[in-house]
Residue frames relative to the residue before (quaternion, step in Angstrom):
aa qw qx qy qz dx dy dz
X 1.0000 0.0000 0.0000 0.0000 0.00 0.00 0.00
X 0.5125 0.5814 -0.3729 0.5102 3.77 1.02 0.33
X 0.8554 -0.0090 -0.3780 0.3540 3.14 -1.29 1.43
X 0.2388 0.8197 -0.4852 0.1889 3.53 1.21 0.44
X 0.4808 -0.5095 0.5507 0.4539 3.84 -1.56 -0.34
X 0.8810 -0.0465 0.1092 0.4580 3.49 0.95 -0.79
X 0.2185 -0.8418 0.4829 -0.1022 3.44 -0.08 2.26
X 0.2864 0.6181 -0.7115 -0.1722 3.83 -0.67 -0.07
X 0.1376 -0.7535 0.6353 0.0983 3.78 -1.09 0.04
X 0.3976 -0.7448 0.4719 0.2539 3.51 1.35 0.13
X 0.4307 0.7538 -0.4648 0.1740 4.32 0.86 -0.45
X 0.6270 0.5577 -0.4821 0.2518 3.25 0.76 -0.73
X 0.7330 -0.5159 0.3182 0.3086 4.03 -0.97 0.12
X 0.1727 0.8222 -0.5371 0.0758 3.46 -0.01 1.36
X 0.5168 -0.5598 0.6094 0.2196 3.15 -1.40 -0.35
X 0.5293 -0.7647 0.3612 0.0678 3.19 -0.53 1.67
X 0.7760 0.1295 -0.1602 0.5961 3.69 -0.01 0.95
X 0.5016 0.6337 -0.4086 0.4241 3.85 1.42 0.10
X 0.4798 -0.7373 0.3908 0.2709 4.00 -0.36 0.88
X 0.4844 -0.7720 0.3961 0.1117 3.13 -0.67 0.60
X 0.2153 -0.8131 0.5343 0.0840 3.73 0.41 1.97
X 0.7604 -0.0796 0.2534 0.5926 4.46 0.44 0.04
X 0.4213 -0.5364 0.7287 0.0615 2.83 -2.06 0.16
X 0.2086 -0.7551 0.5992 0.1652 3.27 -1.46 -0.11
X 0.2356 -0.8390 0.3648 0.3279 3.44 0.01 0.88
X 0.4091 -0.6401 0.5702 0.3127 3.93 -0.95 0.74
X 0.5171 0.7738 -0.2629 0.2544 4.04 0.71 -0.41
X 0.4722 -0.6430 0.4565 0.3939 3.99 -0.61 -0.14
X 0.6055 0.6128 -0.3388 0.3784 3.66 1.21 0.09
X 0.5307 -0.6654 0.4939 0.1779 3.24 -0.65 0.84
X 0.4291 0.6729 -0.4984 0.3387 4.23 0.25 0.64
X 0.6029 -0.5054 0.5950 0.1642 2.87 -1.89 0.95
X 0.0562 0.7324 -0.6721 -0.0931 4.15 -0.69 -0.12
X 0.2768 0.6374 -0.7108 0.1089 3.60 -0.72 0.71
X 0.5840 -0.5455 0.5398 0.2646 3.38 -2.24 0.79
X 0.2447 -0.7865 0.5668 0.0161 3.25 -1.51 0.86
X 0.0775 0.8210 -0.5552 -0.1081 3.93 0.65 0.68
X 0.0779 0.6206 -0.7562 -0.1924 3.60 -1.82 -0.90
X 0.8418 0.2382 -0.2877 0.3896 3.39 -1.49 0.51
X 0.5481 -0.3530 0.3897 0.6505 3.70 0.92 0.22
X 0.4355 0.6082 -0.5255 0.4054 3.55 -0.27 0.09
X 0.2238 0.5712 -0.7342 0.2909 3.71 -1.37 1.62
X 0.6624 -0.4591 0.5869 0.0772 2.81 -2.08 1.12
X 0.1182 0.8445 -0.5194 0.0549 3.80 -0.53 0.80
X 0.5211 -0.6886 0.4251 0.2713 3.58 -0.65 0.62
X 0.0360 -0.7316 0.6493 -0.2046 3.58 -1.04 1.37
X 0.7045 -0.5544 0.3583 0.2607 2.88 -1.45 1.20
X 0.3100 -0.7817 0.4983 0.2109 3.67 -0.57 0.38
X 0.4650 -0.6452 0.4325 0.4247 3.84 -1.04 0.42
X 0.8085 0.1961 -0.2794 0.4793 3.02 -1.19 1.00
X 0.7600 -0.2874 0.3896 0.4337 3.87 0.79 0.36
X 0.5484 0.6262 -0.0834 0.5479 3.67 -0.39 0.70
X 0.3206 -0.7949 0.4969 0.1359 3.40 -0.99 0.82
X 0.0414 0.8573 -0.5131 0.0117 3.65 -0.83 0.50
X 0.6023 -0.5832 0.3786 0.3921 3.75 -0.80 0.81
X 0.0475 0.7141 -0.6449 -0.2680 3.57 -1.67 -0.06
X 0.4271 -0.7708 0.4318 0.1922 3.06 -1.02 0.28
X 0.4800 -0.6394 0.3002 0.5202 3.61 -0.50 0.17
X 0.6409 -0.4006 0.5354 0.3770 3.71 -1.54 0.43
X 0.3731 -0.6062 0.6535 0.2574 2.95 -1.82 0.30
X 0.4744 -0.7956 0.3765 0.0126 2.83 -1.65 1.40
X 0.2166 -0.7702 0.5185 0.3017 3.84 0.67 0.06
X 0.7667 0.3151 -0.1368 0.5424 4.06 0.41 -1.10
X 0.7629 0.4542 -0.2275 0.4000 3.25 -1.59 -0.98
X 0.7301 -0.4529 0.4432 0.2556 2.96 -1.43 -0.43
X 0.6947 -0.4928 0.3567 0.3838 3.70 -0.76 0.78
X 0.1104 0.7216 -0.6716 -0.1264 3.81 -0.39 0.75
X 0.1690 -0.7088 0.6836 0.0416 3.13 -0.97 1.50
X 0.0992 0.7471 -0.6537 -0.0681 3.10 -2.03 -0.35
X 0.1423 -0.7501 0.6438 0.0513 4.31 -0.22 1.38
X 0.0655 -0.5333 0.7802 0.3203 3.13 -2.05 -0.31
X 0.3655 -0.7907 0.4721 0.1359 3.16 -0.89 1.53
X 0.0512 -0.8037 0.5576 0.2012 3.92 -0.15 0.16
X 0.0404 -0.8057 0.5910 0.0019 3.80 -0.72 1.06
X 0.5603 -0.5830 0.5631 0.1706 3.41 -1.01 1.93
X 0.6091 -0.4779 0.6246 0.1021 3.74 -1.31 1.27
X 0.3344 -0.7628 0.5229 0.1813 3.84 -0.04 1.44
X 0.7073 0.6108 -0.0845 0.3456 3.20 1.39 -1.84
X 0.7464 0.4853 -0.0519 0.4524 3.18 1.63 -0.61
X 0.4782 -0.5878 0.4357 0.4858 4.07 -0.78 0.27
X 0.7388 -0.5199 0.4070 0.1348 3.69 -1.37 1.01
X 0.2058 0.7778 -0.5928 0.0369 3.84 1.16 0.20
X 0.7334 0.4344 -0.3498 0.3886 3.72 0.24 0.27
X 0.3825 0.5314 -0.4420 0.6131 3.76 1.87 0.56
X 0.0302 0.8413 -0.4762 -0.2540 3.67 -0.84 0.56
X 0.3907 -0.7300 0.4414 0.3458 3.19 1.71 0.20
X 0.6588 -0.3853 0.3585 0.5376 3.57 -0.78 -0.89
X 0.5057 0.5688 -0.6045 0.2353 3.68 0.53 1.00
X 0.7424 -0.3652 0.3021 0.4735 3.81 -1.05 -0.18
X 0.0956 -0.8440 0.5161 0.1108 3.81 -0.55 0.80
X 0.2645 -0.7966 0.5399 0.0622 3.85 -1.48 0.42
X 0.5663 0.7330 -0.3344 0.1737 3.30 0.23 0.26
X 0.1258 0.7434 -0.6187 0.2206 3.66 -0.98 1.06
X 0.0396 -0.7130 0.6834 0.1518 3.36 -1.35 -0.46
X 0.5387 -0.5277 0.5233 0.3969 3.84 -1.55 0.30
X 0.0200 -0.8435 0.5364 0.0191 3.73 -1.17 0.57
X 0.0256 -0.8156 0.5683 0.1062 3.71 -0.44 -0.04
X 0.2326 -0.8137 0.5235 0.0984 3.34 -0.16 1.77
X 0.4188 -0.6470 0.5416 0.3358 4.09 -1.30 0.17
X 0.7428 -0.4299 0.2784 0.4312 3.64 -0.85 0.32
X 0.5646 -0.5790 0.4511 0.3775 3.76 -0.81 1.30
X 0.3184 0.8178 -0.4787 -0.0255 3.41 -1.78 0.50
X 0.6454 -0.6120 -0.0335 0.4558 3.12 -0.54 1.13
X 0.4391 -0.6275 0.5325 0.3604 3.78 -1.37 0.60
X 0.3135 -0.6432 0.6970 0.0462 3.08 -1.92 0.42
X 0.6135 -0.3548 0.4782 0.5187 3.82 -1.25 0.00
X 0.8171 0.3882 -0.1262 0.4071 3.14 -1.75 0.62
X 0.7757 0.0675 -0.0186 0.6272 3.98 0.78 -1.04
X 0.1063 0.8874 -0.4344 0.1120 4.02 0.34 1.12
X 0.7872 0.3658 -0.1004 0.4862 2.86 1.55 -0.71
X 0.1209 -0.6501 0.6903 0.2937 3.49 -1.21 -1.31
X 0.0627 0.7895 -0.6038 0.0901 3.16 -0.30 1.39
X 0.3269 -0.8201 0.4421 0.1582 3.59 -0.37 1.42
X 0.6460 -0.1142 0.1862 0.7314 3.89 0.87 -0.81
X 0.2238 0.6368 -0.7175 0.1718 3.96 -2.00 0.97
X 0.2179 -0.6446 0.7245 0.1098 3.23 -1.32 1.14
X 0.8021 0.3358 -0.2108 0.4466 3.66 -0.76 0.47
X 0.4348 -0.7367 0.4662 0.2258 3.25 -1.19 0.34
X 0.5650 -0.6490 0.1549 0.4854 3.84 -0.64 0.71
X 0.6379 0.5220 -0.2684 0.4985 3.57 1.77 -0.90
X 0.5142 0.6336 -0.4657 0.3424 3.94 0.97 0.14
X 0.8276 -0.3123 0.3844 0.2640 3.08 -1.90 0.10
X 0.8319 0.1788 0.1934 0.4884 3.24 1.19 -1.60
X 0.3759 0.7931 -0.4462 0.1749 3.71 -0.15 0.37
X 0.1966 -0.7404 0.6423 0.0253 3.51 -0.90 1.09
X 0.1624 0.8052 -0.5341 0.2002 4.12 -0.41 0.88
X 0.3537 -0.6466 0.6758 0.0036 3.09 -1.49 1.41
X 0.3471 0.6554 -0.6669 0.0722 4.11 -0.68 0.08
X 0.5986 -0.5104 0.6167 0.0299 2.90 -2.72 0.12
X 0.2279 0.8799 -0.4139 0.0507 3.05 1.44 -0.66
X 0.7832 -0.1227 0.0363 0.6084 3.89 -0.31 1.04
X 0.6946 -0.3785 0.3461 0.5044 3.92 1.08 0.53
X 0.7116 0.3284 -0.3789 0.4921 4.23 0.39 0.23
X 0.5536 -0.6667 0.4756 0.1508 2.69 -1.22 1.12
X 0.3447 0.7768 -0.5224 -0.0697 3.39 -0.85 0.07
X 0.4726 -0.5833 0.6101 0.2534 3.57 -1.36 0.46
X 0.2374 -0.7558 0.6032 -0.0927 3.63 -1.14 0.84
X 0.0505 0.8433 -0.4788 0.2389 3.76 -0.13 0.46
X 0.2627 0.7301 -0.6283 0.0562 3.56 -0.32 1.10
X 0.2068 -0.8396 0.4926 -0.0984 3.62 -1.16 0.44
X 0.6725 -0.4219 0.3074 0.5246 3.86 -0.72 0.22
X 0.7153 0.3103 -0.1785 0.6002 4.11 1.20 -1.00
X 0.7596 -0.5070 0.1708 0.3699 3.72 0.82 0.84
X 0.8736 -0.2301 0.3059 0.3004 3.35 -1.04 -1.37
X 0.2587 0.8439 -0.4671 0.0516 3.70 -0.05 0.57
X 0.2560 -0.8054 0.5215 -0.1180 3.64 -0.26 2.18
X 0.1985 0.6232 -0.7512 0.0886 3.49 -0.62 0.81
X 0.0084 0.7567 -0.6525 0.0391 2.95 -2.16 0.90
X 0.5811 -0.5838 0.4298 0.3699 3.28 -1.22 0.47
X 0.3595 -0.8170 0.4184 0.1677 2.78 -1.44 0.78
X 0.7196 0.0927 -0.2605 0.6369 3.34 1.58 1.51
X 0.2770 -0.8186 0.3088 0.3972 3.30 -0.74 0.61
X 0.8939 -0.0851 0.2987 0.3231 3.34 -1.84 -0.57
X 0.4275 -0.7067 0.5152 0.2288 3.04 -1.51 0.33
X 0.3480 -0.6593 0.5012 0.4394 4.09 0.21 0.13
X 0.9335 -0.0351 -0.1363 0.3298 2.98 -1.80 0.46
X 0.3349 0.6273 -0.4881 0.5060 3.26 1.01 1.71
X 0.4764 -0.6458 0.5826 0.1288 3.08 -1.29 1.58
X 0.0111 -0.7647 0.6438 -0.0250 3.78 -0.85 1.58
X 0.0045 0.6091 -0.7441 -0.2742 3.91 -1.11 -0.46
X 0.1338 -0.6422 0.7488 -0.0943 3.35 -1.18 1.58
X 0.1077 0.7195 -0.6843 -0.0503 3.26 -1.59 1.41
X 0.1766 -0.5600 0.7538 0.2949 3.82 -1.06 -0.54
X 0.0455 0.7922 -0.6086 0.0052 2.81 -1.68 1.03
X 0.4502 -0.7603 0.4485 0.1342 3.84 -0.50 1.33
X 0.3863 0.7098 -0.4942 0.3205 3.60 0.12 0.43
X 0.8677 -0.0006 -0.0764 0.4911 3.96 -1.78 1.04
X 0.8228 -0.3158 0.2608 0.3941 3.63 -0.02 0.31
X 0.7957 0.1340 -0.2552 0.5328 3.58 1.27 0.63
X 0.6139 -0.6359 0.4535 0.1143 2.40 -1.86 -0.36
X 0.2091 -0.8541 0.4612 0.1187 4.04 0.51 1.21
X 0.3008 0.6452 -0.6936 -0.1103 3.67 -1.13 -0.31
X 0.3673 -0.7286 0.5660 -0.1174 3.08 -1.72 1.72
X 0.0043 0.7827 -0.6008 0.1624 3.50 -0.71 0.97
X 0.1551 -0.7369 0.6486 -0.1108 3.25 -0.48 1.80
X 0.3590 -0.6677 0.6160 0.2140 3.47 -1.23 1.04
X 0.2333 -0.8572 0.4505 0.0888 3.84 0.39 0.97
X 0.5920 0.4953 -0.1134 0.6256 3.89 1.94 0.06
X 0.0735 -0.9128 0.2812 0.2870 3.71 1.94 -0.31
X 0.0781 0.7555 -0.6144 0.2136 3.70 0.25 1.62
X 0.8508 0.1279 -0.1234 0.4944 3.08 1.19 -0.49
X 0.3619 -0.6629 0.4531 0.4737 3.95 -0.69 0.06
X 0.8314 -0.2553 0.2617 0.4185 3.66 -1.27 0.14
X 0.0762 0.7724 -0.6297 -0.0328 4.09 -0.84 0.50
X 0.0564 0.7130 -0.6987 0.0164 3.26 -1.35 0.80
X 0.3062 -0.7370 0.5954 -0.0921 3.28 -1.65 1.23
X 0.0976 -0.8209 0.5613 -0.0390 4.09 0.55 1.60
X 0.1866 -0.5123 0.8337 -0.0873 3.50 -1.47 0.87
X 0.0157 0.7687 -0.6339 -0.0843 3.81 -0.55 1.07
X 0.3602 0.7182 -0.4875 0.3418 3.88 0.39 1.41
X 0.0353 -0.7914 0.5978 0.1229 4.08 0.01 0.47
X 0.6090 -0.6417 0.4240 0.1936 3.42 -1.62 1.40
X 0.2516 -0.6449 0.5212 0.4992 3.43 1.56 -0.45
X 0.9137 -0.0387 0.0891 0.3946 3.21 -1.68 -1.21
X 0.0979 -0.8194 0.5632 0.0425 3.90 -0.82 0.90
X 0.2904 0.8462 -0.4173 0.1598 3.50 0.62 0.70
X 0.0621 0.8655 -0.4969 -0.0111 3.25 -1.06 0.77
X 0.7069 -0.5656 0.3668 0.2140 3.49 -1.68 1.30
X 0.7932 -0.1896 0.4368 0.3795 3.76 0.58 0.11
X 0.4914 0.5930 -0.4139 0.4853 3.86 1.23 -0.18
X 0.4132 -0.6066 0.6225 0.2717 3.40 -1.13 1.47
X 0.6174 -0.3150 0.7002 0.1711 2.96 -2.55 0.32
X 0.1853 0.6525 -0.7347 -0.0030 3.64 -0.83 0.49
X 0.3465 -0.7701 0.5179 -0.1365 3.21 -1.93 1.22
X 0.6268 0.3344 -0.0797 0.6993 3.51 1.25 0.80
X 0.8236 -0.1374 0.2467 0.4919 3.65 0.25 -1.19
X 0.5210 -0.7512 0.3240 0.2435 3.55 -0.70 0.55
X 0.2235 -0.8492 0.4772 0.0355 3.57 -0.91 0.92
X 0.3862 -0.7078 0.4548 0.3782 3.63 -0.88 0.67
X 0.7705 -0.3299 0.1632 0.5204 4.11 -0.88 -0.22
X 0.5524 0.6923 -0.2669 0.3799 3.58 1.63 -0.86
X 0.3260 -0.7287 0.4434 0.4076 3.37 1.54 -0.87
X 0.4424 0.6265 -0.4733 0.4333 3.89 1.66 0.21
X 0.6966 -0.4859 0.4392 0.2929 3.60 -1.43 0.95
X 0.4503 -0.6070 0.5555 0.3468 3.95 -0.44 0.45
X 0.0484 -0.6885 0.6655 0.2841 4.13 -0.24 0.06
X 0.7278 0.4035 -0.4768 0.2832 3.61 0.13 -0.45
X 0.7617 0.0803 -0.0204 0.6426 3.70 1.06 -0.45
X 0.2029 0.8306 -0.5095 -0.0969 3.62 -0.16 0.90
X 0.4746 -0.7319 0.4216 0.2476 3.45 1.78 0.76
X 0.2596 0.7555 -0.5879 0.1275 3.97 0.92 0.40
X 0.2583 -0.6241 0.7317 0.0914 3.62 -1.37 0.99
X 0.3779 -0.5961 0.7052 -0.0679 3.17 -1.36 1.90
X 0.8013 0.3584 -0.3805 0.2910 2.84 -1.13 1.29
X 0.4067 -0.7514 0.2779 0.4391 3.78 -0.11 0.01
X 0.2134 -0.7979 0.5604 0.0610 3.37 -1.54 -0.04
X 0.1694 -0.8257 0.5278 -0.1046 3.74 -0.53 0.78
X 0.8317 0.2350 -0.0823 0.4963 3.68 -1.27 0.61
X 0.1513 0.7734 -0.5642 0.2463 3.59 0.66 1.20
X 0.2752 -0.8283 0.4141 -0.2584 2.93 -1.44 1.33
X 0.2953 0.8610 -0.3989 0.1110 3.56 -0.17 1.06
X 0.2753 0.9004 -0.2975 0.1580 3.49 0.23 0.37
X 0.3072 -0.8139 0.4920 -0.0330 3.26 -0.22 2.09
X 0.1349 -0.7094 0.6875 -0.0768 4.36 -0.21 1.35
C-alpha cells in the first residue's frame, strides 16, 4: 500500500462497532473521504483479517427502506486528478468479504464494491459482485471493456479483487486472501482508450450520482465488509 494515488488501510485505532466519520487517504492524491448513509444505513468499524481495522457495511434489508451506506472519495478541486487515468495504465481494487447472496429488491439490485463514473457516462471504472461474480467494467473514448468471473465467490470469505489496465487490455484478479484457492485471473484483450473524468467522486460500498448523494432509486449497496482500498494511475 505505499506509493499508490490512493491507499485506505483502515490501521489507525478504532473501536469495534463505532461508525465510521471518513478515512484518511495514505496515497499521493490530494482527496477529501467522507461517509455517505440513507435509510438508517452507516459504515461501522470491524475487526480486520489478519489484525487491523476494516469497514462494514450495512446488511441487507428485505422491508423498510433501503439501508444504505458509501465512502465517498472527492478528487482535490485545487489539484491535478491522480485518480483520472485518461489513456495511462490503471490499478485499482481492494480486499472484501461479501455476506451470503440474497434476493434483490427495487432500489438495492446490485453489489457494487468501488466505481468512478456512472454506467450511462462517458467514463467509468467499476468493481461489483453482482449475484456473487466478480467483474471489472471499463468504459472509455473506444467504449466498453467487461471481464468476469467465471463463478461466483464464497460468502463470508476474505478476497483482494483488482482490475488492471495495462498493453491493450484488460485483467481482473481475485486472490483467495484465507488460501482455499490459488490465485485467478480473467483477460479481455480490448483497451477503453481514453478514461477521463470531470471531478466525479469514487464511491466505495454502493453507488453515487456526481453529487456524491446515494442513488435512492438504485443504490446497488454491497453487504458485507471491505478493507485496503486502492487506486493507482502509472
Amino acid at each position: 500500500m505505499t506509493g499508490l494515488d490512493l491507499a485506505l488501510d483502515f490501521d489507525q485505532v478504532v473501536v469495534p462497532g463505532d461508525p465510521v466519520p471518513g478515512a484518511e487517504n495514505d496515497g499521493k492524491a490530494s482527496v477529501r473521504v467522507e461517509v455517505v448513509t440513507a435509510g438508517g444505513g452507516r459504515l461501522i468499524w470491524v475487526e480486520g483479517l489478519g489484525g487491523g481495522a476494516a469497514v462494514r457495511t450495512p446488511p441487507h434489508s428485505r422491508t423498510g427502506p433501503v439501508r444504505a451506506a458509501v465512502m465517498v472519495v472527492w478528487p482535490d478541486i485545487g489539484q491535478p486528478d491522480l485518480l483520472s487515468p485518461g489513456t495511462h495504465d490503471l490499478d485499482f481494487g481492494l480486499d472484501f468479504r461479501a455476506d451470503p447472496p440474497t434476493a434483490g429488491r427495487p432500489g438495492d439490485d446490485g453489489d457494487n464494491l468501488m466505481q468512478r463514473g456512472r454506467f450511462d457516462g462517458s467514463a467509468q471504472y467499476k468493481l461489483q459482485v453482482d449475484h456473487g461474480i466478480p467483474s471489472c467494467r471499463l468504459v472509455g473514448s473506444r467504449g466498453e471493456v467487461l471481464v468476469k468471473a467465471t463463478k461466483p465467490v464464497t460468502p463470508d470469505r476474505w478476497y483482494r479483487i483488482s482490475c488492471v489496465r495495462r498493453a491493450g487490455e484488460v485483467r481482473l484478479r481475485l486472490d483467495d486472501l484465507q488460501g482455499g484457492e490459488p490465485p485467478q485471473s480473467w483477460v479481455v484483450a480490448r483497451d477503453p482508450g481514453n478514461v477521463a473524468f470531470h471531478r466525479e467522486p469514487v464511491s466505495i460500498g454502493a453507488k453515487v450520482g456526481v453529487s456524491g448523494r446515494i442513488d435512492a432509486r438504485s443504490a446497488d449497496q454491497f453487504s458485507g465488509e471491505f478493507d485496503r482500498v486502492h487506486v493507482d494511475v502509472r
